[in-house]
Each structure stands twice: as C-alpha cells, then as structure tokens.
mmCIF file of the C-alpha atoms, coordinates in Angstrom:
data_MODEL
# 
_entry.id   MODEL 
# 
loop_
_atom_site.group_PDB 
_atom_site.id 
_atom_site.type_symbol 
_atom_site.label_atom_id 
_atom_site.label_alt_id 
_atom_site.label_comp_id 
_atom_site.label_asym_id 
_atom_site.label_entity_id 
_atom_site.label_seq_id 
_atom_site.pdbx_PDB_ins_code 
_atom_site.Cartn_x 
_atom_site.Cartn_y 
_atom_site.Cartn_z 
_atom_site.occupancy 
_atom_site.B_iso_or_equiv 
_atom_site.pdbx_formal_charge 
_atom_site.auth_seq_id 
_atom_site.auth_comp_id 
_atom_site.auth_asym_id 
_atom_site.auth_atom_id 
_atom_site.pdbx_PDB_model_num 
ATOM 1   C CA . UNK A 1 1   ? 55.015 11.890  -104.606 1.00 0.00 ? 1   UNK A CA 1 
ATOM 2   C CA . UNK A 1 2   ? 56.840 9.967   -107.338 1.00 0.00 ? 2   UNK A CA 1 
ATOM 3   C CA . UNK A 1 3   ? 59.283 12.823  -109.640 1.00 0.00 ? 3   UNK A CA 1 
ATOM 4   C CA . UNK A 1 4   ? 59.013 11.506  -112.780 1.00 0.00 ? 4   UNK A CA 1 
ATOM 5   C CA . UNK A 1 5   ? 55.103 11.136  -113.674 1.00 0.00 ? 5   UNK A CA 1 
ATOM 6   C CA . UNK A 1 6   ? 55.735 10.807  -117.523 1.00 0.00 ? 6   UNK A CA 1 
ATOM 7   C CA . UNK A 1 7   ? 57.344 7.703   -117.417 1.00 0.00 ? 7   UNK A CA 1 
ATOM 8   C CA . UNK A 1 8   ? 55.096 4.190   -116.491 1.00 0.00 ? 8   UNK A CA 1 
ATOM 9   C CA . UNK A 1 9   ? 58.586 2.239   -115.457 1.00 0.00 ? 9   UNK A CA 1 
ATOM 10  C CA . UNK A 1 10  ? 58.740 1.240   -112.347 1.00 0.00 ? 10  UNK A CA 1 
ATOM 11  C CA . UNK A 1 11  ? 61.398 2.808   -109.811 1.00 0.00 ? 11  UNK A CA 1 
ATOM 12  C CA . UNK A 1 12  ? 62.749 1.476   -106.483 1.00 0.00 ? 12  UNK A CA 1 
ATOM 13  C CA . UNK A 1 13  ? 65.594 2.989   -104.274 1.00 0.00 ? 13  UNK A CA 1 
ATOM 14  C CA . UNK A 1 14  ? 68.293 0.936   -103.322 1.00 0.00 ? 14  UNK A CA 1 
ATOM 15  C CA . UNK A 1 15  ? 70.077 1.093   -100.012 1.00 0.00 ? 15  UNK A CA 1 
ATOM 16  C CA . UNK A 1 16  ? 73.718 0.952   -101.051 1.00 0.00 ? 16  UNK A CA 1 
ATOM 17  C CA . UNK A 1 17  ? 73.765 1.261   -104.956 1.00 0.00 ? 17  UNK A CA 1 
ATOM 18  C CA . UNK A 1 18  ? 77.677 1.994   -105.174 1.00 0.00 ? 18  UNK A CA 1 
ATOM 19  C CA . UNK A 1 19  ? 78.517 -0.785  -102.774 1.00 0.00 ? 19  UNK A CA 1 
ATOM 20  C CA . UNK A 1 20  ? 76.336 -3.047  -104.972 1.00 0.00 ? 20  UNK A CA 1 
ATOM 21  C CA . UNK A 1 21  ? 77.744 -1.483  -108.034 1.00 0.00 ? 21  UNK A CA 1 
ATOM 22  C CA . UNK A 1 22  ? 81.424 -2.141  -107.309 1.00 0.00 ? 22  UNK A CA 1 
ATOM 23  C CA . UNK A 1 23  ? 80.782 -5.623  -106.005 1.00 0.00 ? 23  UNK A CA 1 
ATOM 24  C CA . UNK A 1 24  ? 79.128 -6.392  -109.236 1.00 0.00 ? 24  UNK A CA 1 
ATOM 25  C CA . UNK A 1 25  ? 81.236 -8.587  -112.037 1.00 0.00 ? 25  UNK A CA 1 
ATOM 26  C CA . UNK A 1 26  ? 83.633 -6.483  -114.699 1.00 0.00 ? 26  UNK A CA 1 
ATOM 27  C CA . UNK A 1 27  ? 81.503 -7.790  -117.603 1.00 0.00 ? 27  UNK A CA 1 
ATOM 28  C CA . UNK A 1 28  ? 78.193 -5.734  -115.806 1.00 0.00 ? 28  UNK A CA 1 
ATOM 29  C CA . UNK A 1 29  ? 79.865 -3.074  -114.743 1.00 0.00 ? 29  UNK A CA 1 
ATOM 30  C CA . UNK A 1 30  ? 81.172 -2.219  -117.913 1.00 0.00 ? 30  UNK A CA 1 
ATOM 31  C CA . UNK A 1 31  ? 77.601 -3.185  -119.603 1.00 0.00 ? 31  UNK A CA 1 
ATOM 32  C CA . UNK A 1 32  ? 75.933 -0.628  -116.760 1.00 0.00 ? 32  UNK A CA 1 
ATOM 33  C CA . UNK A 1 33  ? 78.282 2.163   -117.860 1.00 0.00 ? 33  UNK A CA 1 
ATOM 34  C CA . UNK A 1 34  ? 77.063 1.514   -121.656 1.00 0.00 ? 34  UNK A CA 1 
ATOM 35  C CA . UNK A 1 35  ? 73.285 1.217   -120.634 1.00 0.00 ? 35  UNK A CA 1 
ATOM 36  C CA . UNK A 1 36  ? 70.813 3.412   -122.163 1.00 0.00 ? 36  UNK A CA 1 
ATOM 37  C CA . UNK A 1 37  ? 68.370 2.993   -119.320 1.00 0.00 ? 37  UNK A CA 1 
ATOM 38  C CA . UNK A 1 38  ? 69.226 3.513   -115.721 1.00 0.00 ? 38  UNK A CA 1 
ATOM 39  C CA . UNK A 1 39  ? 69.589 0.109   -114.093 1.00 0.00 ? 39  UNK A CA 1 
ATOM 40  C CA . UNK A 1 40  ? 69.913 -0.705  -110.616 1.00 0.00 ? 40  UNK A CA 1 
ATOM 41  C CA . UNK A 1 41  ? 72.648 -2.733  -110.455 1.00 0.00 ? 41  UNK A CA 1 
ATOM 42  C CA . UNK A 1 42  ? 70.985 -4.817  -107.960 1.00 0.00 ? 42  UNK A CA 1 
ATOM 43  C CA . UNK A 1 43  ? 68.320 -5.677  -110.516 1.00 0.00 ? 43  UNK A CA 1 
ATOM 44  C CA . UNK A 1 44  ? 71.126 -5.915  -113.265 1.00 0.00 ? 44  UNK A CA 1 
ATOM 45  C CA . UNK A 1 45  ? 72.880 -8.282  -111.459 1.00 0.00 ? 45  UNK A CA 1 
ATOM 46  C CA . UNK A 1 46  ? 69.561 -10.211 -110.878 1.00 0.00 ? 46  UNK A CA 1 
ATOM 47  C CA . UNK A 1 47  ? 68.852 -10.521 -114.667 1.00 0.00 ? 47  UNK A CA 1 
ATOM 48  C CA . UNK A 1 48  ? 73.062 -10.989 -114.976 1.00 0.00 ? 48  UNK A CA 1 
ATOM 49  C CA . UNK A 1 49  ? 73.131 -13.966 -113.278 1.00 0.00 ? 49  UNK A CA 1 
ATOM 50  C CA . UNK A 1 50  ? 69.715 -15.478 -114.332 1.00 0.00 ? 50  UNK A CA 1 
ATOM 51  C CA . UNK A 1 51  ? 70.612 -15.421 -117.319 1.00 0.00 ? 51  UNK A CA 1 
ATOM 52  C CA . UNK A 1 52  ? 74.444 -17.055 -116.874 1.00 0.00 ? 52  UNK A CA 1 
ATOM 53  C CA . UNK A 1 53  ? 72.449 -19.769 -115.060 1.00 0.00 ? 53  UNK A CA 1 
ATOM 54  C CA . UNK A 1 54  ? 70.337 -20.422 -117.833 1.00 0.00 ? 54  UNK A CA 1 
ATOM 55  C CA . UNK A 1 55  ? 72.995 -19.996 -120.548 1.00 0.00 ? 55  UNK A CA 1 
ATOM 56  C CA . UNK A 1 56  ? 75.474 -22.432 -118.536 1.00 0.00 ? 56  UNK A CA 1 
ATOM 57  C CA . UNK A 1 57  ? 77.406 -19.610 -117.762 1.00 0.00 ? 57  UNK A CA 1 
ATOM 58  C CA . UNK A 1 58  ? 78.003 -18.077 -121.189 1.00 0.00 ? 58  UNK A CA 1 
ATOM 59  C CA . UNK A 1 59  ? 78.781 -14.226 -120.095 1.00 0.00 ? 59  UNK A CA 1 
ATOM 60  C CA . UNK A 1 60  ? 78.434 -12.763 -123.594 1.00 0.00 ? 60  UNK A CA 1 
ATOM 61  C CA . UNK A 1 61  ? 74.719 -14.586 -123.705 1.00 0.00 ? 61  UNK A CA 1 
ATOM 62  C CA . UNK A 1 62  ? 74.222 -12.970 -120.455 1.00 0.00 ? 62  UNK A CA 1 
ATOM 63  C CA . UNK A 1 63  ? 74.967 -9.510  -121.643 1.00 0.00 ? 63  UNK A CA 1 
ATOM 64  C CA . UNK A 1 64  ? 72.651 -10.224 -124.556 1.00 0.00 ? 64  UNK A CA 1 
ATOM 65  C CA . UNK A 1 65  ? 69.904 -11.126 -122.413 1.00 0.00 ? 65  UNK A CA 1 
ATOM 66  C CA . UNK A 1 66  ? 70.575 -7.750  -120.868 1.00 0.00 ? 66  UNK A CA 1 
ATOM 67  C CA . UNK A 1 67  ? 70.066 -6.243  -123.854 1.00 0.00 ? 67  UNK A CA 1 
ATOM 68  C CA . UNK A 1 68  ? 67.620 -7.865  -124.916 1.00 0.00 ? 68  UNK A CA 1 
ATOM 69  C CA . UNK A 1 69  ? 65.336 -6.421  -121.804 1.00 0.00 ? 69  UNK A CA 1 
ATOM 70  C CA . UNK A 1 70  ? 66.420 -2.996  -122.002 1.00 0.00 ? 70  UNK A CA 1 
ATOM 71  C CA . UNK A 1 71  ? 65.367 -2.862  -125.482 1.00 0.00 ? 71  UNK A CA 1 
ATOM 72  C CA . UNK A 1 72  ? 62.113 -4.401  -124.249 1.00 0.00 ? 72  UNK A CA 1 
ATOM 73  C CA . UNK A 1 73  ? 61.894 -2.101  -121.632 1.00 0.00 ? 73  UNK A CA 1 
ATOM 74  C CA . UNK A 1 74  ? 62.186 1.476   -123.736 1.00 0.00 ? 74  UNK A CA 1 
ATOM 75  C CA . UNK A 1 75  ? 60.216 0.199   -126.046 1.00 0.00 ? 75  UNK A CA 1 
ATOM 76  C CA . UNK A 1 76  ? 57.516 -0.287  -123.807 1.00 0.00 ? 76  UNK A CA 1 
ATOM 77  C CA . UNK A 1 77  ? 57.547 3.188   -121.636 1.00 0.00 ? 77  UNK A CA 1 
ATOM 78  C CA . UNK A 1 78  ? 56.627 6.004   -124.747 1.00 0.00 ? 78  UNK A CA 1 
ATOM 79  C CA . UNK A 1 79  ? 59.241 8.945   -122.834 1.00 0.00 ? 79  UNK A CA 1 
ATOM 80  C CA . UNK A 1 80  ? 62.299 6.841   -123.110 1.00 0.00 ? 80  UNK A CA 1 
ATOM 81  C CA . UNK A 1 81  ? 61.549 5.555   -126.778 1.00 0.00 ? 81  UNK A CA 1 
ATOM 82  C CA . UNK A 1 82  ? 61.088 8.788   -127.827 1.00 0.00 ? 82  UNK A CA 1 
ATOM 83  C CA . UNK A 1 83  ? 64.305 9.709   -125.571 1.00 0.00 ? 83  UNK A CA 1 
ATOM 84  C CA . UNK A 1 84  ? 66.694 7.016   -127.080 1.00 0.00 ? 84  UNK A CA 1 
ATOM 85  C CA . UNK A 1 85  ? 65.391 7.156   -130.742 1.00 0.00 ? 85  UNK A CA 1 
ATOM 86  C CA . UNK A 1 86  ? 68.523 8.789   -131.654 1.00 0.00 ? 86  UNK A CA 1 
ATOM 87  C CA . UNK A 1 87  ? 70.896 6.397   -129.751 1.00 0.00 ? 87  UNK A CA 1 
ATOM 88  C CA . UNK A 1 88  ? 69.629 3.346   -129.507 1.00 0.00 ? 88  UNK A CA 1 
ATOM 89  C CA . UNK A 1 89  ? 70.614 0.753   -132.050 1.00 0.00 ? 89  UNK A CA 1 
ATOM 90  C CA . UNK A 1 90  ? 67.925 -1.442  -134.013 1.00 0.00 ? 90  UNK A CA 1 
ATOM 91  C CA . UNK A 1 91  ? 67.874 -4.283  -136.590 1.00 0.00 ? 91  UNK A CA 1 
ATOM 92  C CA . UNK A 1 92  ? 70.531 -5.312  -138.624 1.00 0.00 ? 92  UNK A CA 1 
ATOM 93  C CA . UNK A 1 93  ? 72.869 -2.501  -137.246 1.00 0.00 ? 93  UNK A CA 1 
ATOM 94  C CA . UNK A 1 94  ? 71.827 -3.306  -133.195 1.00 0.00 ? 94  UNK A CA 1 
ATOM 95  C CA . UNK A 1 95  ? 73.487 -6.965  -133.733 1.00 0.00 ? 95  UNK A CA 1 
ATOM 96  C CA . UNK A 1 96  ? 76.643 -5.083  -135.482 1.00 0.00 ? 96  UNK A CA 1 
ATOM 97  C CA . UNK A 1 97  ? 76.657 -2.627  -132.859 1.00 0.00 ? 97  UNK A CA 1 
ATOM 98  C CA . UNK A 1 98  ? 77.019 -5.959  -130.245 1.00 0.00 ? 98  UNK A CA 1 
ATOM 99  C CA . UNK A 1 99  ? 74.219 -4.204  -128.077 1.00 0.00 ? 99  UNK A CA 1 
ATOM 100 C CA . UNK A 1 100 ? 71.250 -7.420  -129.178 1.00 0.00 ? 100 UNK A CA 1 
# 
C-alpha cells in the first residue's frame, strides 16, 4: 500500500540513496539540499548530467534545467503546489532568486 495517496507523483525506493548522494557532484549536492521537492539523487543526477550533455557541459544550465523540472513537477501534483505556495519562487523574482 503506497503512504502518501494525496499526491499523483510517482515514488521509487532506491537501494543506497546516501551512497548515491555523496558520490554525486558538489554543484547537485548543494542544489539537492536547496530542493523544494524530494529528489532521488539517482534521478537528480540523471536529469544533472542530461542536461550538462546537452548544454556542453555548462553546470549552471544544468542546475537550471533542474529547476526548471521541479517547478514543472509541483506544479503539476495539486498537494505540493498548494504545499510550496509560500516558498517557492515565481516570475520575475524566481530568476532573481537564481532558482529558474
């Protein structure tokens, strides 16, 4: 039985996720610490290095792109927008913030 029935996001366990969370780069790790959601950092480190690949290895347009799916993400699943109204940054002040 899943816990969490409000919420439509998916959820998967991970076998090791502090192993995979200290073997991830400093730039993530300090990104995961500021995340809103609650990110794997298996599937962080997916999008992380997806996105360098595409970028040509531009880290700050990989943390965007990390961004740029969170916000994606709570605004798509109703408990967390209504969760991270307060805190999460939008418009003009979310690109002054440094979080899109």
């Amino acid at each position: 039985m899943r816990r969490n029935l409000a919420t439509r996001l998916r959820r998967r366990a991970s076998r090791n996720p502090m192993r995979d969370y200290d073997r991830a780069p400093p730039p993530l790790r300090a990104w995961l610490a500021d995340a809103i959601l609650p990110w794997s950092p298996k599937s962080a480190l997916r999008v992380y290095e997806r996105a360098l690949g595409r970028s040509g290895g531009d880290i700050a347009a990989a943390l965007t792109e990390l961004d740029r799916r969170e916000t994606a993400l709570v605004a798509r699943d109703p408990l967390w927008r209504d969760a991270c109204a307060s805190v999460m940054p939008s418009g003009q002040d979310a690109a002054k913030a440094g979080r899109l």
